[in-house]
Z-matrix of the N, CA and C atoms (Angstrom, degrees):
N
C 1 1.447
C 2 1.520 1 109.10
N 3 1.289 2 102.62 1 143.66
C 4 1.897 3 115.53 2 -178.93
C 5 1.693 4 94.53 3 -100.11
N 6 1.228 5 123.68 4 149.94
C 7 1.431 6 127.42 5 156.47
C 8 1.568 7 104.87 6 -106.34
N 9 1.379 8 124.22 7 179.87
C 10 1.633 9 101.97 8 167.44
C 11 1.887 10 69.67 9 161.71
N 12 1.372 11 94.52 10 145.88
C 13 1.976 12 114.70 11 157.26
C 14 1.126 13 103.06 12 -117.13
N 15 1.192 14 108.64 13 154.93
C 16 1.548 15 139.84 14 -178.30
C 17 1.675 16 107.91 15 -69.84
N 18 1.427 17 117.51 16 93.18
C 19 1.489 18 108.48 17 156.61
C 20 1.558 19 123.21 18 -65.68
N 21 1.597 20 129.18 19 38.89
C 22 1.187 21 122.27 20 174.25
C 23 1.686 22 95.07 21 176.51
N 24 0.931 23 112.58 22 171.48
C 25 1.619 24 142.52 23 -173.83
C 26 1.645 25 85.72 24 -91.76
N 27 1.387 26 104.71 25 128.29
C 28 1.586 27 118.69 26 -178.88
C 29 1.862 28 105.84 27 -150.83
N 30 1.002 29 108.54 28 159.28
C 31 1.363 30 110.97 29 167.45
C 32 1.475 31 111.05 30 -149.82
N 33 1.413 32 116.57 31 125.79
C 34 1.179 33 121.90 32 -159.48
C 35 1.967 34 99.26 33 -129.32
N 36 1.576 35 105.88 34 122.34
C 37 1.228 36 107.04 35 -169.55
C 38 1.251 37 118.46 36 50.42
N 39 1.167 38 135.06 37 62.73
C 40 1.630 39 151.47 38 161.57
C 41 2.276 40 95.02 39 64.91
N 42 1.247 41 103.28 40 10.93
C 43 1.594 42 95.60 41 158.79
C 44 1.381 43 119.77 42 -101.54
N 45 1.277 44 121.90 43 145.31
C 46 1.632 45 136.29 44 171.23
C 47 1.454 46 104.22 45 -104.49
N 48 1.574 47 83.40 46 124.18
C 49 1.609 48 106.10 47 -179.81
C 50 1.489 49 112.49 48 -119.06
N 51 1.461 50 126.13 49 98.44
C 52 1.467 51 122.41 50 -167.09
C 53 1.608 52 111.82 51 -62.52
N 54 1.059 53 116.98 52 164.29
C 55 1.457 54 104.72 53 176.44
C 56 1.810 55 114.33 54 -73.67
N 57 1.155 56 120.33 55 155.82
C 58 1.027 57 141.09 56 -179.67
C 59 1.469 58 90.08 57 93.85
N 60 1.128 59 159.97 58 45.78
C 61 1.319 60 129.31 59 167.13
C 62 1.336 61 115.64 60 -103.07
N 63 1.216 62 142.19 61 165.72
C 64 1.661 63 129.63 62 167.68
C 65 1.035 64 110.89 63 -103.12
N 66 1.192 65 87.03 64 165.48
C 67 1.982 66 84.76 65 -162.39
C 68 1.957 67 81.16 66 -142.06
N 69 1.490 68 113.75 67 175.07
C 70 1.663 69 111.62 68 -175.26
C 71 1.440 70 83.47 69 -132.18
N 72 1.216 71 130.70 70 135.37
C 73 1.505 72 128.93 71 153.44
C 74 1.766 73 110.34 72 -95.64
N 75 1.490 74 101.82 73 141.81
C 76 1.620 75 93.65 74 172.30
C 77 1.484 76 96.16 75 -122.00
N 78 1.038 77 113.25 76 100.16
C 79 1.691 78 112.53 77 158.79
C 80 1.710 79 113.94 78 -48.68
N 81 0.845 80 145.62 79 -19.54
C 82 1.904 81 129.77 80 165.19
C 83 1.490 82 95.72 81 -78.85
N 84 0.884 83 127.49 82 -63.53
C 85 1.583 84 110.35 83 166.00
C 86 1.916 85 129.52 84 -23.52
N 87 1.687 86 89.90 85 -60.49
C 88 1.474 87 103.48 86 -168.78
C 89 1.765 88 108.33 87 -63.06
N 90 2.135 89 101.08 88 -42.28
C 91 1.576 90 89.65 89 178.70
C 92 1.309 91 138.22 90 -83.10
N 93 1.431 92 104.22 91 18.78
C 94 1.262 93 122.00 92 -172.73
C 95 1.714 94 120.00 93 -126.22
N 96 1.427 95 102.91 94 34.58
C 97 1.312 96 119.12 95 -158.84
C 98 1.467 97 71.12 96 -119.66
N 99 2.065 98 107.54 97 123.28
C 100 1.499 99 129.26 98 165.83
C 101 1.826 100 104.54 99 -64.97
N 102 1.057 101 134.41 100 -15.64
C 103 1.365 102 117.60 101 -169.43
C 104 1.453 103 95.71 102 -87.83
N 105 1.078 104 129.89 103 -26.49
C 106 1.842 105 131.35 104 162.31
C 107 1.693 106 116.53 105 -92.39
N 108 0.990 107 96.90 106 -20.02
C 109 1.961 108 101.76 107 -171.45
C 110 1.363 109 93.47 108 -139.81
N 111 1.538 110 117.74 109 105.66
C 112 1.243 111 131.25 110 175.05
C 113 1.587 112 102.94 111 -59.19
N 114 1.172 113 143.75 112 175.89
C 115 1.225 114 128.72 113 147.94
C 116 1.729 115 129.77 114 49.21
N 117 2.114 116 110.99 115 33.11
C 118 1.422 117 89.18 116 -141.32
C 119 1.530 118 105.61 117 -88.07
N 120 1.127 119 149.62 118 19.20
C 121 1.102 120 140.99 119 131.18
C 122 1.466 121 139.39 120 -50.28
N 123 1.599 122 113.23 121 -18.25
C 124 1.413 123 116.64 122 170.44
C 125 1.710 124 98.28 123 -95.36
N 126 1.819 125 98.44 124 153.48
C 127 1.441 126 124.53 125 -169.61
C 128 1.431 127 76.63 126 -87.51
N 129 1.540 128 94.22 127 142.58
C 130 1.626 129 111.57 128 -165.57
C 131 1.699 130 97.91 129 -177.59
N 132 1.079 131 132.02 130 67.68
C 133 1.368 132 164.69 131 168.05
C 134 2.025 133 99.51 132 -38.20
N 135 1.342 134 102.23 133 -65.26
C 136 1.085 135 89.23 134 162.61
C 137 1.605 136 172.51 135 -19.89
N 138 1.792 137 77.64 136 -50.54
C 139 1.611 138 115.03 137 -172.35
C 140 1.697 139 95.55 138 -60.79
N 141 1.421 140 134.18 139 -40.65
C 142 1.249 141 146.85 140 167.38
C 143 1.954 142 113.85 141 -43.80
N 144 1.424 143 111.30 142 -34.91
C 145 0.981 144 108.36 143 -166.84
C 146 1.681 145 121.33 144 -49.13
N 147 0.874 146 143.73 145 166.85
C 148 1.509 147 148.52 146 175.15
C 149 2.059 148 104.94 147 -66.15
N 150 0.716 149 98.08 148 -66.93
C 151 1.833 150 102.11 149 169.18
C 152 1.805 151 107.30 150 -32.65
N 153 1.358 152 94.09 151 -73.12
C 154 1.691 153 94.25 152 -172.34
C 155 1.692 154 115.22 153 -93.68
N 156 1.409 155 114.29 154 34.65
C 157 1.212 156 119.08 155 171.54
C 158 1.879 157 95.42 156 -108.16
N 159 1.148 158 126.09 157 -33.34
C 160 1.369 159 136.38 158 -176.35
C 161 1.395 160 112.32 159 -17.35
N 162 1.197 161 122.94 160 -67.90
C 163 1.546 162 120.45 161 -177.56
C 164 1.617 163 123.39 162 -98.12
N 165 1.658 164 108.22 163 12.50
C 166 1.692 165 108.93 164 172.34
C 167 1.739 166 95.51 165 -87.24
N 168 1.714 167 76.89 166 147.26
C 169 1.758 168 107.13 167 169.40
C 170 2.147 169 103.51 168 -38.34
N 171 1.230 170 109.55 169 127.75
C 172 1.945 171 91.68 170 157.78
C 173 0.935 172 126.40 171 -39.45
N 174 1.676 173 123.39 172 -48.31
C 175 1.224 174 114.90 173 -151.39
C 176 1.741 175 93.18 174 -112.06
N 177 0.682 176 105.28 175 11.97
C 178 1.849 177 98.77 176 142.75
C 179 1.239 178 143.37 177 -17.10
N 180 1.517 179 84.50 178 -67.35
C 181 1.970 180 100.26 179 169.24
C 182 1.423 181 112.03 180 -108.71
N 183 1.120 182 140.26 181 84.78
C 184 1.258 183 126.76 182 -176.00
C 185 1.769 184 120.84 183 -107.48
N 186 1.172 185 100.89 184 62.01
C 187 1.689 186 114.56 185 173.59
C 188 1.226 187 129.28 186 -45.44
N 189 1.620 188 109.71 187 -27.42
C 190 1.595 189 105.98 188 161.80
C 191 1.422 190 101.56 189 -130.38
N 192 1.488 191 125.42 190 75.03
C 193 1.043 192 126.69 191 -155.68
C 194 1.527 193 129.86 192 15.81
N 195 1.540 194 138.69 193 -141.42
C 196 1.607 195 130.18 194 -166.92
C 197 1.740 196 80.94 195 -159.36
N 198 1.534 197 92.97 196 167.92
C 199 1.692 198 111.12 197 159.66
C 200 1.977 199 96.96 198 95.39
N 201 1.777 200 80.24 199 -154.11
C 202 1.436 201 85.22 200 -170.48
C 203 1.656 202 93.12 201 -100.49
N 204 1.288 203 147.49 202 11.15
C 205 1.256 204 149.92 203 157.82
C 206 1.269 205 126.48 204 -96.34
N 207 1.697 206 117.79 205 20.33
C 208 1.341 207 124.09 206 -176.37
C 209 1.702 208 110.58 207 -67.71
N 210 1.538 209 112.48 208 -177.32
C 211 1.494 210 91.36 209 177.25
C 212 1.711 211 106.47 210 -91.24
N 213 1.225 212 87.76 211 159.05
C 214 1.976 213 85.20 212 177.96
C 215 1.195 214 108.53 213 -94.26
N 216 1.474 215 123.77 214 9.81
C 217 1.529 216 116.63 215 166.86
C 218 2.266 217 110.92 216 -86.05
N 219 0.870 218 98.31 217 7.43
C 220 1.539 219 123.75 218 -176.81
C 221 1.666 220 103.52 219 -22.72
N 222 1.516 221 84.06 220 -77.69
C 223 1.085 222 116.68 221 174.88
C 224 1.799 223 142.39 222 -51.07
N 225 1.107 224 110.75 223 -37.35
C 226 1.585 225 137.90 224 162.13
C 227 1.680 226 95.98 225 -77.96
N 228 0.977 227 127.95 226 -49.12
C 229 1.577 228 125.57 227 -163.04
C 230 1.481 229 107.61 228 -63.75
N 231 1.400 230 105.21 229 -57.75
C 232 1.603 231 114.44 230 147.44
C 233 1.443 232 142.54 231 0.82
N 234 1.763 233 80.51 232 -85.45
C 235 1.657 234 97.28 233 164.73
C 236 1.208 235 126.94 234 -64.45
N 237 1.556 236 109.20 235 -49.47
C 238 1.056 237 112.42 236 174.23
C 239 1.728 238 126.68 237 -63.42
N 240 1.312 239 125.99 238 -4.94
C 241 1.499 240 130.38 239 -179.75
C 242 1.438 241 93.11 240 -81.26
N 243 1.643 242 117.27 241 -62.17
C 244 1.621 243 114.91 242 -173.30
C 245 1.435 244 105.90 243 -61.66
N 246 1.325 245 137.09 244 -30.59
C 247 1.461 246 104.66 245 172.25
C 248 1.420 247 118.58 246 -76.19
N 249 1.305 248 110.92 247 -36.62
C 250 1.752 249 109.71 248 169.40
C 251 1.933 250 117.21 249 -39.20
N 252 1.230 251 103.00 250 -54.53
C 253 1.050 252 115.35 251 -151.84
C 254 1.610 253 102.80 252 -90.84
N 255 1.015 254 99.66 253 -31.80
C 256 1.877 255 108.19 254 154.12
C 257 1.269 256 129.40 255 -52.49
N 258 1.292 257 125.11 256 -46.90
C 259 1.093 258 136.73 257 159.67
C 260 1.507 259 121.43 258 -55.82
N 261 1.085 260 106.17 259 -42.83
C 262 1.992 261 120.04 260 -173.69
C 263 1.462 262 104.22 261 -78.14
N 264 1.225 263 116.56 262 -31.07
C 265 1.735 264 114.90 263 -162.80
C 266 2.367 265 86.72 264 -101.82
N 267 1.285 266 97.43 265 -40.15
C 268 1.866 267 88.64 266 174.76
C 269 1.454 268 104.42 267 -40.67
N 270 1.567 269 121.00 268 -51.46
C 271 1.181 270 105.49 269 -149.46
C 272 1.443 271 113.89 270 -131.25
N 273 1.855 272 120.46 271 19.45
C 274 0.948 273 135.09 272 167.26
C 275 1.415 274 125.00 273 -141.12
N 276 1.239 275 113.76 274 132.35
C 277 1.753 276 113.72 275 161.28
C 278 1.414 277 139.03 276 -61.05
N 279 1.439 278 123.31 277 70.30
C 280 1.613 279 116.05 278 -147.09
C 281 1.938 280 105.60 279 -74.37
N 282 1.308 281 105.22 280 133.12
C 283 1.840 282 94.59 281 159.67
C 284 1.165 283 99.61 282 -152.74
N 285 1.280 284 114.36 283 168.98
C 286 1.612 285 146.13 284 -143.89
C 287 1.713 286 115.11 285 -129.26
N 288 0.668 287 146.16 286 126.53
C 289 1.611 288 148.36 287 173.25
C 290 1.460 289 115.06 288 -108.69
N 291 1.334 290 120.80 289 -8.99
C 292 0.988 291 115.22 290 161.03
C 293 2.342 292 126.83 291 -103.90
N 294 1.253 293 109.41 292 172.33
C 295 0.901 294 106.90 293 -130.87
C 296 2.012 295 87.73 294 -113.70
N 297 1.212 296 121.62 295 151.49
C 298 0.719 297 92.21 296 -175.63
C 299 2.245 298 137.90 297 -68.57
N 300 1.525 299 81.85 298 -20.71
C 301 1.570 300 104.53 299 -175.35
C 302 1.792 301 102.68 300 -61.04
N 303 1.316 302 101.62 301 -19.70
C 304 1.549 303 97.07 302 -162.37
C 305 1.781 304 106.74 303 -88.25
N 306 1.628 305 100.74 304 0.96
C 307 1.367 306 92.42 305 -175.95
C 308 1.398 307 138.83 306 -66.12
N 309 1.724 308 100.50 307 -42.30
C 310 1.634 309 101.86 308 159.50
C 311 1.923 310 91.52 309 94.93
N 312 1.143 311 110.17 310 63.34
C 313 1.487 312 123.19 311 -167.97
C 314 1.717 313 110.42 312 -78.82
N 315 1.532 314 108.49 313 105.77
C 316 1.424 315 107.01 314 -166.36
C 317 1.458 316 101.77 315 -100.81
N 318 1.358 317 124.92 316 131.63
C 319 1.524 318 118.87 317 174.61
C 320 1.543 319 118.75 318 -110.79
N 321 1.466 320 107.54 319 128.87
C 322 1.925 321 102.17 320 -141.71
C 323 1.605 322 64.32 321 -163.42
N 324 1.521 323 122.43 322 -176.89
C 325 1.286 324 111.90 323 -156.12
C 326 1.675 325 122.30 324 -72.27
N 327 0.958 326 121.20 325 8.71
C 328 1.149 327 154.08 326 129.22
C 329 1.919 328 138.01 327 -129.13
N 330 2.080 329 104.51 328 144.43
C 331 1.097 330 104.24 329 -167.79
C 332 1.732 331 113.05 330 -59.45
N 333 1.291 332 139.65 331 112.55
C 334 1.376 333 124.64 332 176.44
C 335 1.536 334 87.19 333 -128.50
N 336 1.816 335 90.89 334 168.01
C 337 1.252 336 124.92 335 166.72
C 338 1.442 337 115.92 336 -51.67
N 339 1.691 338 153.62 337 141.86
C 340 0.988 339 167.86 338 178.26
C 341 1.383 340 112.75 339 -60.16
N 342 1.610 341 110.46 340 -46.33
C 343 1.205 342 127.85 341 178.28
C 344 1.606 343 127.58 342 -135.42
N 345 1.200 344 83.58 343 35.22
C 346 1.934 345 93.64 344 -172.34
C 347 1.146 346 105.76 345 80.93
N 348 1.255 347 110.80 346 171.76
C 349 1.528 348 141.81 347 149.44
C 350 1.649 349 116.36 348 -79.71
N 351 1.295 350 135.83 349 107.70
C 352 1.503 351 124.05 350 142.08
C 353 1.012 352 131.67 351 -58.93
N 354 1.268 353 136.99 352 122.27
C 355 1.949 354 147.39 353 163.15
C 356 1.047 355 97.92 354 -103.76
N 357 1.468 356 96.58 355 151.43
C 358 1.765 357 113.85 356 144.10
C 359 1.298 358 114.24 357 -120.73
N 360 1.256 359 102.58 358 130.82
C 361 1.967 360 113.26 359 -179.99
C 362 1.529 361 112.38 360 -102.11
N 363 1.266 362 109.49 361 113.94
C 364 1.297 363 105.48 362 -175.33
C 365 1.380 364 95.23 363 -116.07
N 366 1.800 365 122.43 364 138.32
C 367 1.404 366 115.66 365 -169.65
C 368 1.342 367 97.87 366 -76.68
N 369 1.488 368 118.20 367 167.00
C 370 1.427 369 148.09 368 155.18
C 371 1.330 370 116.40 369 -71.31
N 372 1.546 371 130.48 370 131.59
C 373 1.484 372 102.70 371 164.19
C 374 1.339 373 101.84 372 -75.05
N 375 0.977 374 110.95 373 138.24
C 376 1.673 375 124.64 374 156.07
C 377 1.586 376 110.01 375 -161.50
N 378 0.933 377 93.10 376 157.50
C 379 2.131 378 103.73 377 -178.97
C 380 1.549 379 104.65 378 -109.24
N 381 1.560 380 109.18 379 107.15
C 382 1.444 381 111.39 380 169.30
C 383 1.393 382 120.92 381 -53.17
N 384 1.610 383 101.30 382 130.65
C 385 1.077 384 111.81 383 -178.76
C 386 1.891 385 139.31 384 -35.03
């Protein structure tokens, strides 16, 4: 959940919200809203792409919240996922046996799994560079 007050008089869906008011944003709510995420329960990797991001709202997806109160780890988290995950997918085949229903989705300051995630990494041949 985001907290945040209104620096201005807004009305959102035929409501008036004076300024100063607080308002709570829940992003699992917000990214799972079909008028921005067709389908948003199916894994759909895509939907992110630059092409079919073109006409969604910005703040649509807001994973480390938006504005001038976003987190400032934004950026490192970022980078740091594509090199992680660059590395793991260069030189491994990841899969899963479990399902998604079976995860047991705990929301604590972030949404995670109850009991992890299981993979299996099976190497790739390939010869490091």
């Amino acid at each position: 959940m985001i907290a945040r007050n209104f620096s201005e008089n807004c009305e959102i869906e035929g409501y008036s919200l004076p300024k100063g008011c607080q308002t709570i944003i829940i992003p699992y709510a917000l990214h799972r809203d079909p008028r921005y995420f067709p389908d948003p329960e199916e894994f759909k990797p895509e939907r992110f792409f630059p092409e079919n991001s073109l006409g969604r709202h910005p703040y649509a997806y807001v994973p480390f919240s938006a504005g001038p109160r976003n987190c400032i780890g934004k950026r490192f988290a970022l980078m740091e996922e594509k090199v992680v995950l660059s590395r793991i997918l260069r030189n491994f085949w990841v899969e899963t046996k479990q399902k998604r229903e079976e995860l047991g989705l705990v929301g604590e300051l972030i949404l995670r799994p109850s009991n992890g995630i299981w993979i299996t990494l099976k190497r790739r041949n390939t010869e490091e560079p």
